[in-house]
ROSE-4610 file (N, C-alpha, C; in Angstrom, 1 decimal, always signed):
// ROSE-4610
residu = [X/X/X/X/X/X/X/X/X/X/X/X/X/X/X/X/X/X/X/X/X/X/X/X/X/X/X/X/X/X/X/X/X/X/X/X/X/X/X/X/X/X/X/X/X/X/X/X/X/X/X/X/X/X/X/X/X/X/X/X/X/X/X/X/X/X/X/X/X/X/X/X/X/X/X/X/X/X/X/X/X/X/X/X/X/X/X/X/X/X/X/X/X/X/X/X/X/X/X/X/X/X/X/X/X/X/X/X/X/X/X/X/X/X/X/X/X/X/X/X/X/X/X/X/X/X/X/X/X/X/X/X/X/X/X/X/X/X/X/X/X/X/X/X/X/X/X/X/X/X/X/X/X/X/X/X/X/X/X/X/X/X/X/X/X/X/X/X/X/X/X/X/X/X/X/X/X/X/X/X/X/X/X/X/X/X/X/X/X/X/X/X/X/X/X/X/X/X/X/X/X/X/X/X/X/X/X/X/X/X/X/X/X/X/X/X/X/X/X/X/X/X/X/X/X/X/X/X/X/X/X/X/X/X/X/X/X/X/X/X/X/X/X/X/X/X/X/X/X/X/X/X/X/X/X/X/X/X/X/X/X/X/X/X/X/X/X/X/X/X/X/X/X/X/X/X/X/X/X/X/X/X/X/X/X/X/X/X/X/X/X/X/X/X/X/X/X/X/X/X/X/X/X/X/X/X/X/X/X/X/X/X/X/X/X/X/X/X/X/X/X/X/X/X/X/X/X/X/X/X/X/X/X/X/X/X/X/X/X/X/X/X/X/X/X/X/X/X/X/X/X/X/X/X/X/X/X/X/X/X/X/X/X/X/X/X/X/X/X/X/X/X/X/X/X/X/X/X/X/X/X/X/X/X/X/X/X/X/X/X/X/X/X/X/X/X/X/X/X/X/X/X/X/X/X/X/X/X/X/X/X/X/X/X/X/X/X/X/X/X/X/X/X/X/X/X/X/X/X/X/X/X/X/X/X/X/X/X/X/X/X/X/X/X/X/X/X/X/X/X/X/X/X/X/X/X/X/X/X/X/X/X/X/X/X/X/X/X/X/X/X/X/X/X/X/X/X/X/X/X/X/X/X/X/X/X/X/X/X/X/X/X/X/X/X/X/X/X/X/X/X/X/X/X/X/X/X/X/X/X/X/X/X/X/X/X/X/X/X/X/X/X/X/X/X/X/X/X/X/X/X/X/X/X/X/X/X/X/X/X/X/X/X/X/X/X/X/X/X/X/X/X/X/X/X/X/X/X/X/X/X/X/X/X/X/X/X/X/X/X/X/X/X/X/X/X/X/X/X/X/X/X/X/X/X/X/X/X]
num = [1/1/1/2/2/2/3/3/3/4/4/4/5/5/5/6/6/6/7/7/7/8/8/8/9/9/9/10/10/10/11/11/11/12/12/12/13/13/13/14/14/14/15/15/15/16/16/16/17/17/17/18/18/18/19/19/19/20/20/20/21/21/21/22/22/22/23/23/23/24/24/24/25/25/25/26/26/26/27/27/27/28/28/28/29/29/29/30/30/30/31/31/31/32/32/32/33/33/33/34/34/34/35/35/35/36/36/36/37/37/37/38/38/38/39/39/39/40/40/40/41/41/41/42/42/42/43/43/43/44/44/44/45/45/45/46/46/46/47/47/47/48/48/48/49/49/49/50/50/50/51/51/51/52/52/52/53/53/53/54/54/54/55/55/55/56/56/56/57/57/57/58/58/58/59/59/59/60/60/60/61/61/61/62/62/62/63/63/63/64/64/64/65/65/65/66/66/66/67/67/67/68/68/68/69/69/69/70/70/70/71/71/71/72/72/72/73/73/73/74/74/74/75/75/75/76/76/76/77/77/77/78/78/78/79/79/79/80/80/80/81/81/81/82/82/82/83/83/83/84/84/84/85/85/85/86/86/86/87/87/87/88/88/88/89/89/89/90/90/90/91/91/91/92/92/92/93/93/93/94/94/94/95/95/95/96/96/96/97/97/97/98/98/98/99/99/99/100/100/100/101/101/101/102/102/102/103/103/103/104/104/104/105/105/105/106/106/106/107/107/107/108/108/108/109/109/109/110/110/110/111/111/111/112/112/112/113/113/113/114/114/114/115/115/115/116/116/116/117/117/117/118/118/118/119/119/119/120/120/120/121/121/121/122/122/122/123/123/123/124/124/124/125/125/125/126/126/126/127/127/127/128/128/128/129/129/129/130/130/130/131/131/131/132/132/132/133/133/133/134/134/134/135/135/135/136/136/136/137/137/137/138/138/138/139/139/139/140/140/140/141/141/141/142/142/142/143/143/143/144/144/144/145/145/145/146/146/146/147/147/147/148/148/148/149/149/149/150/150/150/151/151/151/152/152/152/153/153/153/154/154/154/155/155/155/156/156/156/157/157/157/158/158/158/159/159/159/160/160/160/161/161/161/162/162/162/163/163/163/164/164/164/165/165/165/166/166/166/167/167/167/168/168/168/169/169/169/170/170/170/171/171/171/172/172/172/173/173/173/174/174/174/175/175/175/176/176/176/177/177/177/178/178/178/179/179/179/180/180/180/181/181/181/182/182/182/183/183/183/184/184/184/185/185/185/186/186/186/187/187/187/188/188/188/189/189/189/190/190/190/191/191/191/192/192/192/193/193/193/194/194/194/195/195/195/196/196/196]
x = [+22.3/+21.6/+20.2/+19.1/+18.1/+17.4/+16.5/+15.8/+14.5/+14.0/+12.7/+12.0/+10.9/+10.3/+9.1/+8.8/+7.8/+7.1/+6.2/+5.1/+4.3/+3.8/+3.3/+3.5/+3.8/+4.1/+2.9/+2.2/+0.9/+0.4/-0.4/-1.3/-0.7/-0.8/-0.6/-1.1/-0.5/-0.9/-1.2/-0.6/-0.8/-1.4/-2.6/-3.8/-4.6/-4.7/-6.1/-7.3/-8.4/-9.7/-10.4/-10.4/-11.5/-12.5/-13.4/-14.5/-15.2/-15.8/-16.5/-16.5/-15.9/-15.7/-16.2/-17.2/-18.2/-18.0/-18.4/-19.1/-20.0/-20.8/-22.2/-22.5/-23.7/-23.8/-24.1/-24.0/-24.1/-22.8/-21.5/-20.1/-20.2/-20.2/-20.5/-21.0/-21.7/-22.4/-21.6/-21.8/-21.1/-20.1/-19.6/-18.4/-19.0/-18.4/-18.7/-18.8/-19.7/-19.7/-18.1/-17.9/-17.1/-15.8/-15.6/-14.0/-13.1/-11.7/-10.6/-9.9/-10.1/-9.7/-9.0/-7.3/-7.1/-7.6/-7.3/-7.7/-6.7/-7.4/-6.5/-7.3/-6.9/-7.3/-6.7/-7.0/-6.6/-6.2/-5.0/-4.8/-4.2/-4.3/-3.2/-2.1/-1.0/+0.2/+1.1/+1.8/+2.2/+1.8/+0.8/-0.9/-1.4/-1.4/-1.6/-2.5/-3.6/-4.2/-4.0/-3.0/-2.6/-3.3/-4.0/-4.2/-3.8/-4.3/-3.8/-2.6/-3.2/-2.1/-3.1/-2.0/-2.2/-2.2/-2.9/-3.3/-3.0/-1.5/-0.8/-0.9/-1.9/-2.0/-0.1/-0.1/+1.0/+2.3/+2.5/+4.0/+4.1/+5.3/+5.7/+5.7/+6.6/+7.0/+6.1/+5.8/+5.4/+6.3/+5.9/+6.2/+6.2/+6.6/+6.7/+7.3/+7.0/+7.9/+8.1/+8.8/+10.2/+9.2/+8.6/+7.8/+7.0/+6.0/+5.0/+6.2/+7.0/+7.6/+8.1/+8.9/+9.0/+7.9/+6.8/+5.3/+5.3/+5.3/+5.1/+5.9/+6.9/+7.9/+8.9/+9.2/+9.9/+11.3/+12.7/+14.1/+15.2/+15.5/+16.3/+16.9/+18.0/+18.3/+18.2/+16.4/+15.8/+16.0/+16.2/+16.4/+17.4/+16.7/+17.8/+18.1/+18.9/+19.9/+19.3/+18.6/+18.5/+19.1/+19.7/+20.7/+20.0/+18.4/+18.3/+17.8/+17.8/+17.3/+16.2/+14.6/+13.4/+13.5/+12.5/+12.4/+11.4/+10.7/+9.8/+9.0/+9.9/+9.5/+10.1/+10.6/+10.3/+11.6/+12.8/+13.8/+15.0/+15.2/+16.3/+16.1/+16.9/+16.1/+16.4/+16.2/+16.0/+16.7/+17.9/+18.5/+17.7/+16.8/+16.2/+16.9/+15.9/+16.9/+17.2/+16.2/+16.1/+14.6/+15.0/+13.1/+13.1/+12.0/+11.1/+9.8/+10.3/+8.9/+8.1/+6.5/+6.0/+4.5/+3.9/+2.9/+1.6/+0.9/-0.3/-1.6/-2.3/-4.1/-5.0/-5.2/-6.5/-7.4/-8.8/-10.2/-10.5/-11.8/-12.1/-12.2/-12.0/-12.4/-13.1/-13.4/-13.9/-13.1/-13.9/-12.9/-11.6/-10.7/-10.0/-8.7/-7.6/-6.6/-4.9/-4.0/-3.0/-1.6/-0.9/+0.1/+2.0/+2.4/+3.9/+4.2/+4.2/+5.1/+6.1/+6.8/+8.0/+8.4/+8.0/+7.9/+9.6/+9.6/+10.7/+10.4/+11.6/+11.8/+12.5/+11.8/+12.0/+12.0/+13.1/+13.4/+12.8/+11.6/+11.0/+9.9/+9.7/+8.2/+7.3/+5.9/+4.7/+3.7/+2.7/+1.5/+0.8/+1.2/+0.6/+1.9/+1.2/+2.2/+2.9/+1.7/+2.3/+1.9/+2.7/+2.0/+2.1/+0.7/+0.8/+1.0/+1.9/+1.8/+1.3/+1.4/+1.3/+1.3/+2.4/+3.2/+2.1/+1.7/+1.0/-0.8/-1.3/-2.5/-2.5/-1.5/-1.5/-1.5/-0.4/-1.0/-2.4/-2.7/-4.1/-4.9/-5.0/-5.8/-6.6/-6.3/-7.7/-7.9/-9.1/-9.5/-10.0/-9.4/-9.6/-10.1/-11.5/-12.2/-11.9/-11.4/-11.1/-12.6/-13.5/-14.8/-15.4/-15.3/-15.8/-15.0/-13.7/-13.0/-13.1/-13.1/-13.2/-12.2/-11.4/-10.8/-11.5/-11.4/-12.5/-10.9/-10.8/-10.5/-11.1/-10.7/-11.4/-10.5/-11.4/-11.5/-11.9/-11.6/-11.9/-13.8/-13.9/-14.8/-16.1/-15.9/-16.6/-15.3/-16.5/-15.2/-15.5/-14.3/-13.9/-14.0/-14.8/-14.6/-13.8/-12.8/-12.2/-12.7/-13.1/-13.5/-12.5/-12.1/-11.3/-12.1/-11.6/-12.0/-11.6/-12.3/-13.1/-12.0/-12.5/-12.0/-10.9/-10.4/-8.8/-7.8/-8.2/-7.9/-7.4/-8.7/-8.7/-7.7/-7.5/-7.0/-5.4/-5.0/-3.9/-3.6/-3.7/-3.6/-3.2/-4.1/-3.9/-2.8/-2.7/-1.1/+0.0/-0.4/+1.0/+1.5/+0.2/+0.7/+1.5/+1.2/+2.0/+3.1/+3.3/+4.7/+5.5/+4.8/+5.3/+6.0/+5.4/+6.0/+6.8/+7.3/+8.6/+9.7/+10.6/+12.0/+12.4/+13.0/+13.1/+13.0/+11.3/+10.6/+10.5/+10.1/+9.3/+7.8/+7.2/+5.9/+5.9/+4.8/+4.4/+4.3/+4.4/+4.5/+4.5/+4.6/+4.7/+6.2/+6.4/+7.4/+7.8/+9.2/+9.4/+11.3/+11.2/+12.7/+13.7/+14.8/+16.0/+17.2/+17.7/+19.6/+20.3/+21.3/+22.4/+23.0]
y = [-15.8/-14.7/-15.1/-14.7/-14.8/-13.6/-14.1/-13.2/-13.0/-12.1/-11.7/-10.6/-10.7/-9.8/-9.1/-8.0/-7.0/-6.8/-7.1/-7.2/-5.6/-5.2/-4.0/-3.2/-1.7/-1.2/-0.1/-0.4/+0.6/+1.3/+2.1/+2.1/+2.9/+2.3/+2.5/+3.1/+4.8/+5.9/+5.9/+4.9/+5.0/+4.5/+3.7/+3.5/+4.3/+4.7/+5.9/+5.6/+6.3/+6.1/+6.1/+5.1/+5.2/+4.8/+5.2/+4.8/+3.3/+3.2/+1.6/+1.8/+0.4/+0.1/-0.8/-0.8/-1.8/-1.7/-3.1/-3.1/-3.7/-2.8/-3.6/-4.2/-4.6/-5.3/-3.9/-2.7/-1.6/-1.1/-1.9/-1.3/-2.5/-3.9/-4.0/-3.9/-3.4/-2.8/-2.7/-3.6/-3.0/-4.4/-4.9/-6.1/-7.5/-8.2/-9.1/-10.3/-10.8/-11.8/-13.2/-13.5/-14.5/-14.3/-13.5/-13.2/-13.4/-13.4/-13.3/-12.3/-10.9/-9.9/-9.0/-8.4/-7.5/-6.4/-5.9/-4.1/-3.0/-2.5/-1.7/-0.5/+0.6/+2.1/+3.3/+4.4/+5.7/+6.3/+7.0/+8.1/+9.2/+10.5/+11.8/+11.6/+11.7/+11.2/+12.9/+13.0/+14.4/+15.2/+15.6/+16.2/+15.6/+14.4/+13.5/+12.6/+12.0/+11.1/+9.8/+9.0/+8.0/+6.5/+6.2/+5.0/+4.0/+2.6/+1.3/+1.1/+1.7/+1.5/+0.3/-0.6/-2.2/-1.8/-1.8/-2.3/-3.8/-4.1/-5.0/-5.3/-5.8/-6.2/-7.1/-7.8/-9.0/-8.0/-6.9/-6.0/-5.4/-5.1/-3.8/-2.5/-2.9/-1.5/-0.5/+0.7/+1.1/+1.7/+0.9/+1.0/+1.8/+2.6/+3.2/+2.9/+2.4/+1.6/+2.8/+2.6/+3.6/+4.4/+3.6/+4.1/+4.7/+4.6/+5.7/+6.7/+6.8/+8.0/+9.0/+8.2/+8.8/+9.3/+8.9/+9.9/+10.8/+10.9/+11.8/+13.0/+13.0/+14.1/+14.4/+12.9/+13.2/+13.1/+13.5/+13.0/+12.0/+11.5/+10.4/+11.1/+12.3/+12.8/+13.3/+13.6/+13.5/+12.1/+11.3/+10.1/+10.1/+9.7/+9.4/+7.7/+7.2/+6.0/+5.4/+4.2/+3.1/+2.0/+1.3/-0.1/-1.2/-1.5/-2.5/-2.8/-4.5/-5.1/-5.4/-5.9/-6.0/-7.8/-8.4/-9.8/-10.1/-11.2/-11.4/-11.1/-10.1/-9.7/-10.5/-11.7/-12.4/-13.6/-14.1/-14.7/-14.1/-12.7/-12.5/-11.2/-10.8/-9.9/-8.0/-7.4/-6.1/-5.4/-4.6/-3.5/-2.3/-1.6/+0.1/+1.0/+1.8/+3.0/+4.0/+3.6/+4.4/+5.2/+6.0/+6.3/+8.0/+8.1/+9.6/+9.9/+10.7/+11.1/+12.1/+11.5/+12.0/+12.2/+13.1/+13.5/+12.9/+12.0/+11.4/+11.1/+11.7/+11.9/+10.5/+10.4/+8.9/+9.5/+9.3/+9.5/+10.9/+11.6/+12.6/+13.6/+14.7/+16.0/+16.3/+16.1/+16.6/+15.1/+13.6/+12.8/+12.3/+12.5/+12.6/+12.8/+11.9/+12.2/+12.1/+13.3/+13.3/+12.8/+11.9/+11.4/+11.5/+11.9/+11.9/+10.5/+10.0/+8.4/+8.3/+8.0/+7.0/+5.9/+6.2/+5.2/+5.0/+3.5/+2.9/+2.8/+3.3/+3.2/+2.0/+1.2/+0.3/+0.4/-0.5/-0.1/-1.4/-2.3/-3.5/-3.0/-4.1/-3.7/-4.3/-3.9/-4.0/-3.7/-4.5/-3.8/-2.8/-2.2/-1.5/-0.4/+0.7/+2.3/+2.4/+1.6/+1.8/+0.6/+0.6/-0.6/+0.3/+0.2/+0.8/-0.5/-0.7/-1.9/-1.7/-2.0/-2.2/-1.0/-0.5/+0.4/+1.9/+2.4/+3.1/+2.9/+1.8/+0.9/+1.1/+0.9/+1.4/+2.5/+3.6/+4.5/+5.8/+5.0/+5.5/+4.6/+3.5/+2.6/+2.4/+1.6/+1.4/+0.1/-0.1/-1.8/-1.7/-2.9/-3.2/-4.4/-4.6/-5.5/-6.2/-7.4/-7.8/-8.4/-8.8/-9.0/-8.3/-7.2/-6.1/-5.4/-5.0/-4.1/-2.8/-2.8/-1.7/-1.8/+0.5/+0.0/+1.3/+1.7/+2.5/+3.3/+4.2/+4.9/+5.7/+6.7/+7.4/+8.8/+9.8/+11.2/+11.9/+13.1/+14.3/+14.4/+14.0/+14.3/+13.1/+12.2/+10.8/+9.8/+8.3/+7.3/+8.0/+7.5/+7.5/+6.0/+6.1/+5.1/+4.7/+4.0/+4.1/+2.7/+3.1/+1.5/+1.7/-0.1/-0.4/-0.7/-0.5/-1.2/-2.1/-3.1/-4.5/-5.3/-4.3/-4.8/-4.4/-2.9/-2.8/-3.2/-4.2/-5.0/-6.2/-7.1/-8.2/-7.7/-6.8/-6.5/-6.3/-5.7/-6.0/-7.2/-8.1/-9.5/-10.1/-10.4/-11.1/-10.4/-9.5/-8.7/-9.4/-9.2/-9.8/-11.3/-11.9/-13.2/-13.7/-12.6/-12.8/-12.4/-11.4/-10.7/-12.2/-12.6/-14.0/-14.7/-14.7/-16.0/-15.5/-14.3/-13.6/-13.4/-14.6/-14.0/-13.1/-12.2/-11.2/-9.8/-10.3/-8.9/-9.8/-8.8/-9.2/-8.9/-9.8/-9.6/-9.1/-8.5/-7.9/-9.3/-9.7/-10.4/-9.5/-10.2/-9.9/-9.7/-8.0/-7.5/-7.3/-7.5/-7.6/-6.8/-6.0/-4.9/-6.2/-6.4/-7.4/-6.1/-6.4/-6.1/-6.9/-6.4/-6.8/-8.3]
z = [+34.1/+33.6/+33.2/+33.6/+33.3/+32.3/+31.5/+30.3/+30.8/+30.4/+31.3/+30.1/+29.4/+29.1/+29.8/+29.3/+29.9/+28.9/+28.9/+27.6/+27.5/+29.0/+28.8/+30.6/+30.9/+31.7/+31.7/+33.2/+32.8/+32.0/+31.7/+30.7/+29.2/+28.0/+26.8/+26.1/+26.0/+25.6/+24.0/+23.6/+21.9/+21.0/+21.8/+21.5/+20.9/+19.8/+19.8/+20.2/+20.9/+20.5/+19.3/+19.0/+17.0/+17.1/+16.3/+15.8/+15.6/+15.6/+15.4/+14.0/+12.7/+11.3/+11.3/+10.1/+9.8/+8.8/+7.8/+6.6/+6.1/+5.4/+5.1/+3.2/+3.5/+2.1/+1.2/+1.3/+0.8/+0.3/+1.1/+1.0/-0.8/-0.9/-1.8/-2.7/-3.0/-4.3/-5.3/-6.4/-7.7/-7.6/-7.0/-7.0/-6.9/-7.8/-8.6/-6.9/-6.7/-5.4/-5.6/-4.5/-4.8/-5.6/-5.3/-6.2/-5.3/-5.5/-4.8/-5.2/-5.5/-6.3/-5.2/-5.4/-4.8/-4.4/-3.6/-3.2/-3.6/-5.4/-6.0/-5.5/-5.4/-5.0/-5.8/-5.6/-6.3/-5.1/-4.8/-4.0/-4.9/-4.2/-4.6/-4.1/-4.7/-4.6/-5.0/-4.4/-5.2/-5.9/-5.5/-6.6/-7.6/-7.8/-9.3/-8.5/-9.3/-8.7/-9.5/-8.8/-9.2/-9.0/-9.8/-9.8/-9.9/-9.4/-9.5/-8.2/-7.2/-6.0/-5.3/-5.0/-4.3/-2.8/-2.1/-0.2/-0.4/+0.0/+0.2/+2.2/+2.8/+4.2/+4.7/+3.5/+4.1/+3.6/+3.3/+3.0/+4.1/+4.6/+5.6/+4.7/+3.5/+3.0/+2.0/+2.0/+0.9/-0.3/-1.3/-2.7/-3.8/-4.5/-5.4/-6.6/-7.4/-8.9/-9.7/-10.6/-11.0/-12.2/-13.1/-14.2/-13.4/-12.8/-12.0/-11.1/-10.9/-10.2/-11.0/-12.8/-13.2/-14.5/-13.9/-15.2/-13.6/-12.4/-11.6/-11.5/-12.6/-12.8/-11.6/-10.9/-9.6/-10.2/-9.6/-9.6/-9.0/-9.3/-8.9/-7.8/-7.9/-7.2/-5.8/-5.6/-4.2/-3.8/-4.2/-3.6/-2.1/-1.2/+0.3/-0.3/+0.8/+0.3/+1.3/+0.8/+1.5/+0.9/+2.3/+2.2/+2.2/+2.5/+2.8/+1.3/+1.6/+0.1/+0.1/-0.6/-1.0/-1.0/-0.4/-0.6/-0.8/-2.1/-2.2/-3.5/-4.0/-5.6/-6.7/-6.6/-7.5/-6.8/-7.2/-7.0/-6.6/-6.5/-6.5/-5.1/-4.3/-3.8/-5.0/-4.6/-5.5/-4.4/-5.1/-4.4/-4.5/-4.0/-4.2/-4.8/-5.2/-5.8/-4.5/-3.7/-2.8/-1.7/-0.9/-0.6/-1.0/-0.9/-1.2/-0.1/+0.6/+1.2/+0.5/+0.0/-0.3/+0.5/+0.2/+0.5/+0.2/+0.7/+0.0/+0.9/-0.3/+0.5/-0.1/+1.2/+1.1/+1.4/+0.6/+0.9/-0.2/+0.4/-0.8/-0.5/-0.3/-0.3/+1.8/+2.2/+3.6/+4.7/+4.1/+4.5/+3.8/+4.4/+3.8/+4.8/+4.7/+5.4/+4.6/+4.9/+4.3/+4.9/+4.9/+5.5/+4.3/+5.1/+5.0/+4.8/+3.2/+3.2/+2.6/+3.3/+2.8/+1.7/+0.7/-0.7/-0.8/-0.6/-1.3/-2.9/-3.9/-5.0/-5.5/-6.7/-6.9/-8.6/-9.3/-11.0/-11.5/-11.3/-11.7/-12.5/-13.1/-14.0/-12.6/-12.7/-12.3/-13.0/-12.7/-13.4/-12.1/-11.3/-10.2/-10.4/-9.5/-9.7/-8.4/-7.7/-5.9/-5.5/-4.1/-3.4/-1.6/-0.9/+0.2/+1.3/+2.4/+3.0/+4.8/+5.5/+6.7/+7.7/+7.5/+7.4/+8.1/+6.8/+6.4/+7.0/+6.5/+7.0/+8.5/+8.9/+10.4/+11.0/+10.1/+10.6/+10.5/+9.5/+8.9/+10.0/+10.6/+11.7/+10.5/+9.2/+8.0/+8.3/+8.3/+8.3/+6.9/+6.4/+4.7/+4.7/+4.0/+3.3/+2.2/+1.5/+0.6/-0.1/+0.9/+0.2/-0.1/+0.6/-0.3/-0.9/-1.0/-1.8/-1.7/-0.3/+0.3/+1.4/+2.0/+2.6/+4.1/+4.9/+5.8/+6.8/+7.3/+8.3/+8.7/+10.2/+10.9/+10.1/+10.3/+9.7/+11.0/+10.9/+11.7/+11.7/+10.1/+9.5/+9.8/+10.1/+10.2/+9.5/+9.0/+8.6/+7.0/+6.6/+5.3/+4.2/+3.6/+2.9/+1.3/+1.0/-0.6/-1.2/-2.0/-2.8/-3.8/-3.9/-5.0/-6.0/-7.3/-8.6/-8.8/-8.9/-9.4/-10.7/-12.1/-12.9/-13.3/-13.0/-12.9/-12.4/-10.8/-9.9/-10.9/-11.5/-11.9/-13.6/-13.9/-15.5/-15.0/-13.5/-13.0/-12.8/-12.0/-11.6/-13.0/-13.6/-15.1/-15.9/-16.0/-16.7/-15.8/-14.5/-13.5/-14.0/-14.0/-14.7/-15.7/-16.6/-17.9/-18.1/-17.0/-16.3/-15.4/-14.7/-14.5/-14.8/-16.5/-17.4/-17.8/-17.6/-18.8/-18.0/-17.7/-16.6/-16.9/-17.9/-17.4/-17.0/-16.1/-15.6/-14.5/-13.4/-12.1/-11.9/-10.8/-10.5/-9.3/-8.5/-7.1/-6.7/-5.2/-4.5/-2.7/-1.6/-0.2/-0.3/+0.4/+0.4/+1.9/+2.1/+3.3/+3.0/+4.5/+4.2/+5.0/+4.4/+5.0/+4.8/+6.0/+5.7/+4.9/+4.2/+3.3/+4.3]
């Protein structure tokens, strides 16, 4: 028996046409040069505008931690059942509580786009409320800047641009650390979905 793959079969419809994303020394403005600071953001999340959500490039899943779902006045009970386990959040893997699709808007008012996510729920401490991963980033087609702390997608409307904060970023990070040192809590880390 021979194995044979097919990489691509005439032309690939699911490409979109997008826009050209740039960034300039103007998307900078305001952020401290030379940092290595994550890309924390604000979206609307269930009508709340939740801050301190992580643009995680190296995660598949998008995240939801238990204390931000429950200040979002959501129920355990909408919970659907997911089996798979979380790797990467600290030494152990984390069973979910489960996922929630929710409703969440990136960008502001004209740009601005609203997508149906899928937040895995998770009962760990973090110093973040969400974490958006790959997932999502793709289907928004966002190219994200870490040197600038910025993140850009295409809009109906033109591109959209969301700047992260700088020092909420860096006041996150440094909390996580100290979450670090304390077994037993967990830190954010690269999340990746595994079967049992």
């Amino acid at each position: 028996m021979h194995l044979r793959e097919v990489y691509q079969v005439g032309k690939d419809n699911r490409i979109p046409n997008l826009l050209t994303i740039s960034f300039t020394k103007e998307d900078a403005q305001g952020v401290t040069p030379g940092h290595d600071d994550p890309v924390a953001i604000t979206v609307i999340l269930a009508n709340a505008n939740l801050h301190r959500i992580l643009v995680d490039q190296g995660s598949l899943a998008d995240i939801l931690f238990k204390p931000a779902f429950d200040k979002l006045g959501l129920d355990v009970k909408d919970l659907k059942a997911n089996s798979d386990n979380l790797f990467g959040m600290g030494d152990m893997p984390i069973q979910p509580l489960g996922f929630i699709s929710l409703y969440t808007t990136f960008g502001k008012v004209t740009k601005s786009r609203t997508l149906s996510v899928d937040y895995i729920v998770v009962d760990i401490i973090s110093t973040y409320n969400a974490l958006i991963g790959r997932i999502t980033l793709n289907r928004l087609a966002a190219v994200v800047s870490t040197s600038h702390l910025c993140m850009k997608f295409s809009t109906a409307k033109g591109i959209a641009s969301i700047k992260g904060y700088q020092k909420l970023a860096r006041k996150c990070y440094n909390k996580s650390l100290t979450l670090k040192g304390n077994p037993g809590r967990k830190e954010v880390n690269i999340i990746e979905l595994g079967g049992v």
